[in-house]
C-alpha positions as a Markdown table, in Angstrom:
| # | Residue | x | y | z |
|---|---|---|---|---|
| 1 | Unk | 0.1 | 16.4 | 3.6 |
| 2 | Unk | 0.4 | 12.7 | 4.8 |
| 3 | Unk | 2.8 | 10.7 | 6.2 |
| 4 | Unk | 2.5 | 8.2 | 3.6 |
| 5 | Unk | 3.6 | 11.3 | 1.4 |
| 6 | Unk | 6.5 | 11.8 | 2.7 |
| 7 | Unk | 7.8 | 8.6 | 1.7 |
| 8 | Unk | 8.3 | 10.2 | -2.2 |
| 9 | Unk | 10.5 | 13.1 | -1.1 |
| 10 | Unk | 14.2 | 12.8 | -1.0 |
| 11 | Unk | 16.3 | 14.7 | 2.0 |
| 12 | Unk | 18.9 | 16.9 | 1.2 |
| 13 | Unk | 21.1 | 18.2 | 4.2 |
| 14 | Unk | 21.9 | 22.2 | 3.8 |
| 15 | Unk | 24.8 | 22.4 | 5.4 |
| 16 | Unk | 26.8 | 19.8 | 2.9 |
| 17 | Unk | 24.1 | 19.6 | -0.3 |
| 18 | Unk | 24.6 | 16.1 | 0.8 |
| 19 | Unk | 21.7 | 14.0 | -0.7 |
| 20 | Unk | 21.0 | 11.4 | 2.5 |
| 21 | Unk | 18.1 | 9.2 | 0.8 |
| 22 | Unk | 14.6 | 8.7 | 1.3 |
| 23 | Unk | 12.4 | 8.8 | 4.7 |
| 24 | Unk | 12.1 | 5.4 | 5.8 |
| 25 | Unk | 9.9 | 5.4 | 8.8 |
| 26 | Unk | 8.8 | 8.7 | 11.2 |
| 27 | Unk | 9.0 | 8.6 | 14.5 |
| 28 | Unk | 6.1 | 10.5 | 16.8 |
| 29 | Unk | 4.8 | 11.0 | 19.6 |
| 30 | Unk | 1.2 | 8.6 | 20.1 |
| 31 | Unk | -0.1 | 10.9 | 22.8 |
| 32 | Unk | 0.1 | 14.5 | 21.3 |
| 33 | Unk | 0.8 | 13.2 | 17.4 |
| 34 | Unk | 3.6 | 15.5 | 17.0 |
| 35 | Unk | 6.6 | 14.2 | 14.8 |
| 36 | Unk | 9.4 | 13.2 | 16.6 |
| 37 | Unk | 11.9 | 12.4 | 14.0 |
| 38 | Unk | 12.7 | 11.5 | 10.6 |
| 39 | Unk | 14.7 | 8.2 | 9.8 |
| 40 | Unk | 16.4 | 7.3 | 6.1 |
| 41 | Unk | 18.6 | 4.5 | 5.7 |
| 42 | Unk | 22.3 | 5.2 | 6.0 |
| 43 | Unk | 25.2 | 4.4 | 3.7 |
| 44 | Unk | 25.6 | 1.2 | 1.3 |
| 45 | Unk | 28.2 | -1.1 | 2.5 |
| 46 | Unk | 30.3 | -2.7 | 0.0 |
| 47 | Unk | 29.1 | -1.2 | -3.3 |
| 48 | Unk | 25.9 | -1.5 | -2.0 |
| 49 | Unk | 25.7 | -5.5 | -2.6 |
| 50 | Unk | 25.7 | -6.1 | 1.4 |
| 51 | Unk | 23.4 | -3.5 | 2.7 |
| 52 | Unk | 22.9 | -1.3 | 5.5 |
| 53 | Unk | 24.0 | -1.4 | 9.4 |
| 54 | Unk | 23.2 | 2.7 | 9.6 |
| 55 | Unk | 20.7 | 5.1 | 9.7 |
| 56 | Unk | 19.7 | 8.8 | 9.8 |
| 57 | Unk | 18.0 | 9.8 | 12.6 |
| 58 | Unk | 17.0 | 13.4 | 12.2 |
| 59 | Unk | 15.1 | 15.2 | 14.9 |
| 60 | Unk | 11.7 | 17.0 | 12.9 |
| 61 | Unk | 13.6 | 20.4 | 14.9 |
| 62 | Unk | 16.2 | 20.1 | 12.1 |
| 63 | Unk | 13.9 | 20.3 | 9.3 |
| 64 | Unk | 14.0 | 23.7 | 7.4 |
| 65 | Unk | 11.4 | 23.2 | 4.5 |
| 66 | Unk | 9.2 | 20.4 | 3.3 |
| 67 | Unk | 8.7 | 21.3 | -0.3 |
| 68 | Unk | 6.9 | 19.1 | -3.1 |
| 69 | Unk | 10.1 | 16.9 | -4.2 |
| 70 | Unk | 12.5 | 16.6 | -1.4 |
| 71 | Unk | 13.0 | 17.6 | 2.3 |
| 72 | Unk | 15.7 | 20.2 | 3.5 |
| 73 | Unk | 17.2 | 19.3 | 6.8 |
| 74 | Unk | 20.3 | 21.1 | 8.7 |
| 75 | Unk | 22.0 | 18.3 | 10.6 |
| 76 | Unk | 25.4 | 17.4 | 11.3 |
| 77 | Unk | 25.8 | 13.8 | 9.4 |
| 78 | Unk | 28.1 | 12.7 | 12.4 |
| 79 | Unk | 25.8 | 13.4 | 14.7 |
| 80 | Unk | 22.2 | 11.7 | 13.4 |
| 81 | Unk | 24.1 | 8.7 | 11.9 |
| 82 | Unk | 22.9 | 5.8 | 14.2 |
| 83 | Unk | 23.9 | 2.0 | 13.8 |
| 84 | Unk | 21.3 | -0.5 | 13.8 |
């Protein structure tokens, strides 16, 4: 699979069925290669009309299963949700 693939799938947290968006951007490691984390924009603001001062940062440790459609992740929302 590549990166750019991962792009398409939707993340879905398992301990909530929480649907948290699409992977925005991955973070890795330039020496080894070796993904780091996933990020996915956070919350809407306001309906959705403002935009986004949030994100998901979810260490690749947390990810379960990376099947064709979405990505299954066990993370505690409080936790990876990061302001920008």
């Amino acid at each position: 699979m590549r990166i750019c693939n991962m792009r398409d799938k939707e993340v879905i947290n398992v301990c909530d069925c929480r649907r948290l968006g699409f992977v925005e951007d991955i973070e890795f490691d330039v020496c080894t290669g070796v993904i780091l984390s996933l990020i996915i924009p956070g919350p809407a603001q306001f309906c959705g009309f403002i935009g986004r001062d949030s994100e998901y940062i979810i260490p690749f440790s947390c990810v379960r299963q990376v099947g064709e459609d979405i990505i299954l992740v066990d993370i505690h929302v409080d936790e990876c949700l990061v302001k920008c």
